[in-house]
C-alpha positions as CSV (number, residue, x, y, z in Angstrom):
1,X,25.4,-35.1,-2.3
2,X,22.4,-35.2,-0.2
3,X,19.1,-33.8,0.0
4,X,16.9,-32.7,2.6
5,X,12.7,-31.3,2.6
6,X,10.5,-29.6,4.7
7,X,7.1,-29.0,5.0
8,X,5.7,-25.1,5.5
9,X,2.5,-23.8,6.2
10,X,2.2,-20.0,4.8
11,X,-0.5,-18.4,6.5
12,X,-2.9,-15.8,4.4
13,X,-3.2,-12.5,5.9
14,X,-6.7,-12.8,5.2
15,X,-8.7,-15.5,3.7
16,X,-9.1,-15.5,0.2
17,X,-12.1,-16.5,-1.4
18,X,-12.0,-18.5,-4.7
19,X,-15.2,-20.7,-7.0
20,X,-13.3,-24.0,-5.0
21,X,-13.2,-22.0,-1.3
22,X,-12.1,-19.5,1.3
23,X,-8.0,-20.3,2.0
24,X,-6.4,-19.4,5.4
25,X,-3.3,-21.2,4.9
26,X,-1.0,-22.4,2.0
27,X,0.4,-25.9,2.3
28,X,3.9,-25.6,0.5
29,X,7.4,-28.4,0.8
30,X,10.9,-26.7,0.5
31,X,13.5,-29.3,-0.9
32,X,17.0,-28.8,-0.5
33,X,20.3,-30.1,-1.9
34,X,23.3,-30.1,-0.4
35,X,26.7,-31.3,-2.6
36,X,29.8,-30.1,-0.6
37,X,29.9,-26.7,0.6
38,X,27.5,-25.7,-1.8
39,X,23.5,-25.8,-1.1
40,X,20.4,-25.5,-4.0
41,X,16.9,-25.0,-2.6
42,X,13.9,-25.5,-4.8
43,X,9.7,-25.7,-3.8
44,X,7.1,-28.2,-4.7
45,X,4.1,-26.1,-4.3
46,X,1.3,-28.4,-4.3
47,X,-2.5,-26.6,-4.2
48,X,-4.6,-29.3,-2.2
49,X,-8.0,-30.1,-4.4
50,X,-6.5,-28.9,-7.5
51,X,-3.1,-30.4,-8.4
52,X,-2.6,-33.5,-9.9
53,X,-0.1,-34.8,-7.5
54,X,-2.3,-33.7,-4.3
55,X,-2.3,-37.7,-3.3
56,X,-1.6,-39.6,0.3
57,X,1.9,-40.8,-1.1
58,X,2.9,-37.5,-1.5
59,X,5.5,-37.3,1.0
60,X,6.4,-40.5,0.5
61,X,7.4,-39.4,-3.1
62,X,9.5,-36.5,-1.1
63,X,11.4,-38.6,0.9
64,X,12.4,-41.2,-2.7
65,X,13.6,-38.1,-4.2
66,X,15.5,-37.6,-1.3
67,X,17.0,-41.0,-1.1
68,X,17.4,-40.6,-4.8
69,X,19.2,-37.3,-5.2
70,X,22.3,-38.8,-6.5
71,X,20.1,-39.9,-10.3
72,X,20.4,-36.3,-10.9
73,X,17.8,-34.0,-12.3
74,X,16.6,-35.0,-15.7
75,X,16.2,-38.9,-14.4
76,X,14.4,-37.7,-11.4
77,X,12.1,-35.2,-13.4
78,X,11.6,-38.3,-15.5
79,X,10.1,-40.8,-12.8
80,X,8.2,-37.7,-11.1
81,X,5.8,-38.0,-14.5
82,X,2.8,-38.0,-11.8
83,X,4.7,-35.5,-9.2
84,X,4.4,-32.4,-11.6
85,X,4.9,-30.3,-8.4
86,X,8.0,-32.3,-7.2
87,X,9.4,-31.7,-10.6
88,X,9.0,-28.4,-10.6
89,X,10.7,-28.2,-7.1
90,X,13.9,-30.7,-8.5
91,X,14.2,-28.9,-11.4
92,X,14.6,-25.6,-9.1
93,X,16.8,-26.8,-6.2
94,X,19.3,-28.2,-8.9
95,X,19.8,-24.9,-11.3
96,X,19.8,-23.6,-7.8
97,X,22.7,-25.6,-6.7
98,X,24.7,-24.8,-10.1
99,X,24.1,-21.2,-9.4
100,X,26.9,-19.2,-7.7
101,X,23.6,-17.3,-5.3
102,X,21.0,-20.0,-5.1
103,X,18.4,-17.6,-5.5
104,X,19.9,-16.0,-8.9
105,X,18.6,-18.4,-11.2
106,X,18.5,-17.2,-14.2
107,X,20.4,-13.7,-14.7
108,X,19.2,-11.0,-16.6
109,X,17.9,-7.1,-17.2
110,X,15.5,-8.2,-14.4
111,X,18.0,-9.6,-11.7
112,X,19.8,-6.6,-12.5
113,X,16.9,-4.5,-11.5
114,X,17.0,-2.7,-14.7
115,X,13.8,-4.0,-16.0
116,X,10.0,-5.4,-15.0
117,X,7.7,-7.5,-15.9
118,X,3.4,-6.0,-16.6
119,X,1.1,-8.4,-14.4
120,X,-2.1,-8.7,-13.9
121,X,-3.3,-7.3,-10.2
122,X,-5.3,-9.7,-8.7
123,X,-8.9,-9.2,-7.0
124,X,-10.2,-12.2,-4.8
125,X,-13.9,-13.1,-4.5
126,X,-15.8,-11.8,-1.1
127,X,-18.6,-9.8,-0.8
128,X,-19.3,-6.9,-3.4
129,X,-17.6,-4.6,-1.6
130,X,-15.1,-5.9,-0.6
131,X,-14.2,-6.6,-4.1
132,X,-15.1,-3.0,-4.7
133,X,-12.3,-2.2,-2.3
134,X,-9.5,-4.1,-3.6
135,X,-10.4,-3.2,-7.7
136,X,-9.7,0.8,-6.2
137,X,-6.7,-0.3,-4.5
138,X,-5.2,-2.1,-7.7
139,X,-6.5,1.0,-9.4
140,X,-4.6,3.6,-7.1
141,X,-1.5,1.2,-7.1
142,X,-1.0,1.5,-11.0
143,X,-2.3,-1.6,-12.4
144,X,-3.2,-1.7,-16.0
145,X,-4.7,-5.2,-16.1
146,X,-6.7,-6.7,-13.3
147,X,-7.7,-10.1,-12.9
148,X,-11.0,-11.3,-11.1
149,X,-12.2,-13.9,-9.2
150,X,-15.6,-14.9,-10.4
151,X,-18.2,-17.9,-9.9
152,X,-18.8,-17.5,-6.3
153,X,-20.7,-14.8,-5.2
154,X,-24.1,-13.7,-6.8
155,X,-23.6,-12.7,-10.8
156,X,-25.3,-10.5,-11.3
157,X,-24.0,-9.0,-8.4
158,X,-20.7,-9.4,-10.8
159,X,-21.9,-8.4,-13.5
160,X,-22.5,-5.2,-11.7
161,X,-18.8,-4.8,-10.3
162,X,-17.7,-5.2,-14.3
163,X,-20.5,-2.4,-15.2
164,X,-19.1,0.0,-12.2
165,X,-15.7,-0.6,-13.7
166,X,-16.4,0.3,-17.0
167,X,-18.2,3.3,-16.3
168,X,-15.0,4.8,-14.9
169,X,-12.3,3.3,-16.9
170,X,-12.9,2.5,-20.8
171,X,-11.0,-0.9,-22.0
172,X,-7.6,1.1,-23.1
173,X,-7.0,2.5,-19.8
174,X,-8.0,-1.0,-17.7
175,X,-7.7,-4.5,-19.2
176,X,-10.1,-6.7,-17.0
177,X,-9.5,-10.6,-17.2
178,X,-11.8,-12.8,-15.3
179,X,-11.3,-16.2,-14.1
180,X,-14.3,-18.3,-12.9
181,X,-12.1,-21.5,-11.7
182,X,-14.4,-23.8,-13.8
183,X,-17.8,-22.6,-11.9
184,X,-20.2,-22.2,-15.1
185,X,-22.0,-25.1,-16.2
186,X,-22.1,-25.8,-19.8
187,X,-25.4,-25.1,-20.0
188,X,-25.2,-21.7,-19.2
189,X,-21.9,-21.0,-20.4
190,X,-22.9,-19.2,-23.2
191,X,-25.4,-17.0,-22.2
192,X,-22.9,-16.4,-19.0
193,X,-20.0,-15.4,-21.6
194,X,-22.5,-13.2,-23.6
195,X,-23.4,-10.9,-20.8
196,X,-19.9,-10.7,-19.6
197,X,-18.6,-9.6,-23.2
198,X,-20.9,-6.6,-23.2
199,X,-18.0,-5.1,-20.2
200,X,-15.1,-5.3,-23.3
201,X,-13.3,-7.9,-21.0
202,X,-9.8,-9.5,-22.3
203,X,-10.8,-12.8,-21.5
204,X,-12.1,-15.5,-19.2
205,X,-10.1,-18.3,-17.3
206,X,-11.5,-21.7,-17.1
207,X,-15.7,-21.1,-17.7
208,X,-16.2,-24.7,-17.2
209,X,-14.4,-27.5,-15.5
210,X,-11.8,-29.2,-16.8
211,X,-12.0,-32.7,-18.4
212,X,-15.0,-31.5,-20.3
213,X,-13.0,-31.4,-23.8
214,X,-16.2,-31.2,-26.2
215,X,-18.4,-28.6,-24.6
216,X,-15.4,-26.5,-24.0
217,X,-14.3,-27.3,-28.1
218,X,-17.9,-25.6,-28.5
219,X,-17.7,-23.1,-26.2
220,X,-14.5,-22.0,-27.8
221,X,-15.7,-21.7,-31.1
222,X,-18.7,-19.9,-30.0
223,X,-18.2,-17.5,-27.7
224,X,-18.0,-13.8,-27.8
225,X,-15.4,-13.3,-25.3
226,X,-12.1,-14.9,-25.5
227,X,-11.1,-18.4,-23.4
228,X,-8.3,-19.1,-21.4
229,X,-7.5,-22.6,-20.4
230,X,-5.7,-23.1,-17.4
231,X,-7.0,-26.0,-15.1
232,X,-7.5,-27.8,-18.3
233,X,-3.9,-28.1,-18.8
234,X,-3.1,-30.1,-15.3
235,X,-3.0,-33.8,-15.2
236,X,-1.8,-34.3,-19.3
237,X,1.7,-35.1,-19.4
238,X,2.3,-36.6,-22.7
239,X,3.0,-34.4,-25.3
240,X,1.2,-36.5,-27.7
241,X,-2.0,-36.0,-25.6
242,X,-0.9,-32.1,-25.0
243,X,-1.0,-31.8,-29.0
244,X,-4.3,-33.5,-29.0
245,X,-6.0,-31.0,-26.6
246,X,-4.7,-27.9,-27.8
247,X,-5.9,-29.1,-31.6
248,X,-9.2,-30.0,-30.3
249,X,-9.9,-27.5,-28.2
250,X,-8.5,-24.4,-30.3
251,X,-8.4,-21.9,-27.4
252,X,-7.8,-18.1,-27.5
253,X,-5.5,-18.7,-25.1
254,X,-3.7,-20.8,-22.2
255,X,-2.4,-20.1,-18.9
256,X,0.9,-21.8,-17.6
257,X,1.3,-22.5,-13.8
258,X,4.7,-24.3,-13.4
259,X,3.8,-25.8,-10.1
260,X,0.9,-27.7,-11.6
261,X,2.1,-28.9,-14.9
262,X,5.6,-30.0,-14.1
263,X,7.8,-26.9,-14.2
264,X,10.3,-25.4,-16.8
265,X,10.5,-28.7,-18.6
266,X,6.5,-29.5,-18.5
267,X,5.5,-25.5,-19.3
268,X,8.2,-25.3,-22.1
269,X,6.2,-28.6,-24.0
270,X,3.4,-26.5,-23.9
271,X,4.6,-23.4,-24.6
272,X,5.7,-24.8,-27.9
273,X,2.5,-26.2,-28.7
274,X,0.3,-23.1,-28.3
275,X,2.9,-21.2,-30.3
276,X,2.7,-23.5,-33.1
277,X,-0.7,-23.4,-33.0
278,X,-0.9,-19.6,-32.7
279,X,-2.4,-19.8,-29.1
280,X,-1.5,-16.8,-27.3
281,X,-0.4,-17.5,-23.5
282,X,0.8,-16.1,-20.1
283,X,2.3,-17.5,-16.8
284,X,0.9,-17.8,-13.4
285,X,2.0,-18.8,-9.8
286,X,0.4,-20.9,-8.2
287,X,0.3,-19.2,-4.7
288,X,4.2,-20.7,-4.3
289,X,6.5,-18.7,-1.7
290,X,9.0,-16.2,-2.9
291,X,10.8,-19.4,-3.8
292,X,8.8,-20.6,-5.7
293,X,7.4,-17.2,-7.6
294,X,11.5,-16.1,-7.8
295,X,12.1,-19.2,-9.6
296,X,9.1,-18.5,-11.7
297,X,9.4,-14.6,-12.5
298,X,13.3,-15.0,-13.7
299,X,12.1,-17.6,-15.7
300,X,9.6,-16.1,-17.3
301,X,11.5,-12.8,-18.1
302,X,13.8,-14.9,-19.9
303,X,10.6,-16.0,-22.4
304,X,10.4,-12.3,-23.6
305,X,6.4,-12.4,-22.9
306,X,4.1,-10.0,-24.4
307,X,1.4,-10.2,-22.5
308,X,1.0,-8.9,-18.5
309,X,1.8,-11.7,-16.4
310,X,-0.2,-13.7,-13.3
311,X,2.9,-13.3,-10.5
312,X,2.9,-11.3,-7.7
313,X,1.0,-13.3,-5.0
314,X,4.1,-13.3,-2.6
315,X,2.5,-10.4,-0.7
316,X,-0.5,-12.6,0.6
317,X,1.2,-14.2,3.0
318,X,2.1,-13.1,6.6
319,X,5.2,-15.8,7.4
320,X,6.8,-15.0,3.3
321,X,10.4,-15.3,2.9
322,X,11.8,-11.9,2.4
323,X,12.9,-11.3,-0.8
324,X,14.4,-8.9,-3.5
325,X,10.9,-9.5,-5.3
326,X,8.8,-5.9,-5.4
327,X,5.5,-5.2,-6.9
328,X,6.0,-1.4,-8.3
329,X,3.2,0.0,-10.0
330,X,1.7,-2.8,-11.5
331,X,5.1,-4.2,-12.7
332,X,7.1,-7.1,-11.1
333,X,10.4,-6.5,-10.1
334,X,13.9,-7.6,-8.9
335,X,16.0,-4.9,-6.5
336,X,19.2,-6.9,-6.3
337,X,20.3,-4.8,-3.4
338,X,17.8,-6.3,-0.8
339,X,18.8,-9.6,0.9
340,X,17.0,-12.4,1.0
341,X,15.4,-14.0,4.7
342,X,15.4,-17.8,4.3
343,X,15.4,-19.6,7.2
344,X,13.0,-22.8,7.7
């Protein structure tokens, strides 16, 4: 057995604005395994300025795991405590490598094509009307739920986006989630959250930024619109101190990004948690490749989830992998009869 990784820049096809920046390219590793005539192939999605393992010695780590292969999977996942992306990406290329197609994961209804997943459609930040544009397009295209990008741009300038919506379409015919990346201070939080509830939204992503455990404990417990921790989440890998948070904090909700929190193994710790703790969730890419987001949304399907999902980003990139992954009326899906184009 032997294992080989490559680095791959996907390029946006136009730059997307978020509270942390605009993005024109995606900074992505492709790790493969090879063990005989068979081959597993698996992504470590990192998000530079964000994940916990975005560190010089990243590559570094690459080429140990590499050199390492032979531990196997639940060793390696073990010393990559720190490499939550790398896990995420071992953990992949290995149930890849077991597979008989090492992009058929895990097979179900949805690898079958036979059934879809709701998501969320997702509306970057930009100027208002360019956001304008792209809530009509989701509109048109059949979402139910859209998700957007606040914090940047001028809010009231939002708060008039939210108002436009809302005029048109009541709160039963469009769910409307907002995620402000952590862009609010606590000092205005509230009174931020207060104006945004008067637009009947689902919830907000991340008001403040993360590591700010008692003003977001406060925040939780006093706000009118419902909190979803997502950033919060990255960087705790103990499931003592994942206990602690989610006890603490008492969010309406929390959002699971595989890539940053140590994949299957490191989402299902927390998964667990919030459920015990009756803390509603969904899952998110993290702006991976189809690898990465086909890994993610078979997964997921397999959770039974309630709620509309955060995948679909595959279609942002010009230089993709082609895939049997579709985006049909604001439902993710698998059509088993197109090929997949992977060639690095």
């Amino acid at each position: 057995m032997h294992a080989t990784y490559h680095k791959y820049n996907l390029k946006f096809k136009r730059p997307s604005g978020t509270s942390r920046g605009v993005l024109t390219e995606k900074e992505t590793w492709l790790l493969q395994i090879f063990d005989k005539n068979r081959k597993g192939i698996g992504e470590c999605g990192i998000l530079r300025g964000l994940s916990y393992d975005d560190r010089t010695d990243y590559e570094e780590k690459l080429k140990w795991v590499c050199d390492h292969i032979s531990l196997g999977e639940k060793e390696l996942w073990e010393n990559l405590k720190e490499f939550p992306s790398i896990q995420f990406g071992v953990e992949m290329a290995f149930k890849s490598l077991e597979s008989e197609n090492p992009f058929l994961l895990f097979p179900s209804e949805f690898t079958k094509g036979k059934s879809g997943m709701e998501i969320n459609g997702l509306v970057w930040m930009g100027e208002p009307d360019f956001m304008k544009k792209q809530i009509s397009e989701k509109i048109k295209a059949g979402f139910s739920c859209i998700k957007l990008k606040i914090g940047a741009i001028d809010f009231t300038a939002e708060l008039e986006l939210l108002k436009q919506i809302r005029t048109k379409f009541s709160e039963e015919e469009i769910e409307i989630r907002v995620d402000a990346n952590g862009a609010f201070k606590p000092t205005e939080a509230l009174q931020k959250l207060e104006k945004l509830s008067k637009y009947k939204l689902h919830s907000i992503e991340q008001p403040i930024k993360q590591g700010q455990v008692e003003a977001m404990r406060k925040l939780c417990l006093q706000t009118p619109l419902p909190i979803a921790l997502d950033e919060e989440l990255i960087g705790i890998t103990s499931v003592t101190e994942k206990e602690e948070l989610i006890l603490i904090i008492q969010p309406q909700y929390a959002i699971f990004k595989p890539s940053l929190i140590g994949g299957f193994r490191g989402t299902r710790e927390w998964l667990e948690i919030c459920e015990n703790n009756k803390v509603d969730w969904w899952i998110t890419s993290a702006l991976e490749s189809n690898v990465g987001l086909n890994a993610i949304s078979q997964w997921t399907y397999t959770l039974n989830p309630k709620l509309p999902q955060g995948l679909g980003t595959g279609g942002l990139y010009t230089n993709n992998f082609e895939s049997p992954l579709e985006v049909e009326r604001g439902k993710f899906k698998y059509d088993p009869s197109k090929e997949w184009n992977f060639n690095l």
